[in-house]
GUZA-35274 format. One record per residue: x negated, y negated, z negated of N, C-alpha, C, O, CB in turn; residue in three letters. Coordinates in steps of 0.1 Angstrom, whole numbers, plus 5000, padded with zeros to 4 digits. Last residue first. Glycine has a CB too. Layout:
<sites>
XYZXYZXYZXYZXYZALA/...
</sites>
This chain:
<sites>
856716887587856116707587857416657579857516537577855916607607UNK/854717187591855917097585855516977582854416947577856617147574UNK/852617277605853717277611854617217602855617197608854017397616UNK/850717287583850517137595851517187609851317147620848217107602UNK/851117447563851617327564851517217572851917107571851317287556UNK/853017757575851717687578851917517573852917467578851317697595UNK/854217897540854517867559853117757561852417697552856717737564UNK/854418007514855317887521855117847536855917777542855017747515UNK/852518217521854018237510855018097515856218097518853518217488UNK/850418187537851018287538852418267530853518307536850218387533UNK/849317937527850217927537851118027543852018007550849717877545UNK/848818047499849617937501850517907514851717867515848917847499UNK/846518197508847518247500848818147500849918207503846918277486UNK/844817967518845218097530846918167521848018187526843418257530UNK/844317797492844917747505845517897516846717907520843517637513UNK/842918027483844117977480844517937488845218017495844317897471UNK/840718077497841618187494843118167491844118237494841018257484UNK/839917847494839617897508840917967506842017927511838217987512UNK/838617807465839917727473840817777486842017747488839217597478UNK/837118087464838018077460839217977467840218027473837518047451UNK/835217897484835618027485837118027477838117987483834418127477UNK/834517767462834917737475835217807482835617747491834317687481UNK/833217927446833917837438835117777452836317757450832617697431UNK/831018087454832618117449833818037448835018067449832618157437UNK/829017887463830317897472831117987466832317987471830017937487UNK/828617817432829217737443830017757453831117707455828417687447UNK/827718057424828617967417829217877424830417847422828217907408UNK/826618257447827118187443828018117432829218147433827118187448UNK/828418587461828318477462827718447447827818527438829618417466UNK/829018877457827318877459827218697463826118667467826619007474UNK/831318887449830418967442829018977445828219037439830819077442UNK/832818827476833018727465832018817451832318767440835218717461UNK/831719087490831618907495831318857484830218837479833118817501UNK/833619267478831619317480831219137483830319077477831019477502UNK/836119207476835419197466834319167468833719077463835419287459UNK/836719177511836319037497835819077488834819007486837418967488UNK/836419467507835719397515835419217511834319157509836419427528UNK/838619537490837319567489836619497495835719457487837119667491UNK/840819437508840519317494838919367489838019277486841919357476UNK/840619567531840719397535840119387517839019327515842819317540UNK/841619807517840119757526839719657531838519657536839919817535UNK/844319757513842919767507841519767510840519727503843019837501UNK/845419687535845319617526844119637514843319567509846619627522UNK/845019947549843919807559844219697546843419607546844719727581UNK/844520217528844920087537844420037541843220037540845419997535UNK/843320407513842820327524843520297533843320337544841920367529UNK/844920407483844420467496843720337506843720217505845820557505UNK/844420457450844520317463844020427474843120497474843220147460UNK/844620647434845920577438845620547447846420567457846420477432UNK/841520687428842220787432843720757441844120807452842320877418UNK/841120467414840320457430841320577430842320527435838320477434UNK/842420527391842920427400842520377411843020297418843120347395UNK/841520707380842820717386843020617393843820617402843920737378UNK/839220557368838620657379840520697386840620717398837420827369UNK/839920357358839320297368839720427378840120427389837720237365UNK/841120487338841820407344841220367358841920347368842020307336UNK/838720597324839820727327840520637336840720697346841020817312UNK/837120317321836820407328837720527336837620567347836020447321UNK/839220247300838920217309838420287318839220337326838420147307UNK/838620517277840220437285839920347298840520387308841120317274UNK/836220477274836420587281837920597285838320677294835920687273UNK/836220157258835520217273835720337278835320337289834120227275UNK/837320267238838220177246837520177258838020207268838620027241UNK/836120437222837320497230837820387237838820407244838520557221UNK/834120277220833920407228834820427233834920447245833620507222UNK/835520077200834320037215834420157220835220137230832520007212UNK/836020277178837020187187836420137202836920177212837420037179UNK/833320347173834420447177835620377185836120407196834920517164UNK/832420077161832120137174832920277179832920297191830720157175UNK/834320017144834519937152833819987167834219957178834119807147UNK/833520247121834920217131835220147143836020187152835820147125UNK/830720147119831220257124832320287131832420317143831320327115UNK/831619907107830319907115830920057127831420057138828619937102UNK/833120057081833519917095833019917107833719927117832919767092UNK/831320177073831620207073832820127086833020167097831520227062UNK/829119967063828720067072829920137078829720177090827820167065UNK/
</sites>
């Protein structure tokens, strides 16, 4: 019982750490066009599918990819 007990006091305080985190941390992010670009994926990628997440996802990569190394159907 006693365990039982601890382990949910631990649960509590680790969700009201989270939460204290979440809530500073909408406070941090301003409204950028960076962040309002990724919110705007989130609400997307949060109401997809298993499938088209899944493709989706690839989408995102490939885009992330040609942003960091350059377009690949300009290099031959």
């Amino acid at each position: 019982l006693l365990q039982y007990n601890d382990k949910q006091s631990q649960s509590a305080s680790s969700s009201g750490k989270k939460r204290k985190f979440e809530e500073n941390h909408e406070e941090d992010v301003g409204d950028t066009e960076v962040s309002l670009f990724v919110r705007s994926i989130e609400k997307s990628l949060n109401g997809m599918d298993a499938r088209t997440f899944a493709l989706a996802r690839l989408e995102i990569s490939r885009v992330l990819f040609d942003c960091q190394y350059g377009d690949r159907k300009l290099v031959q």
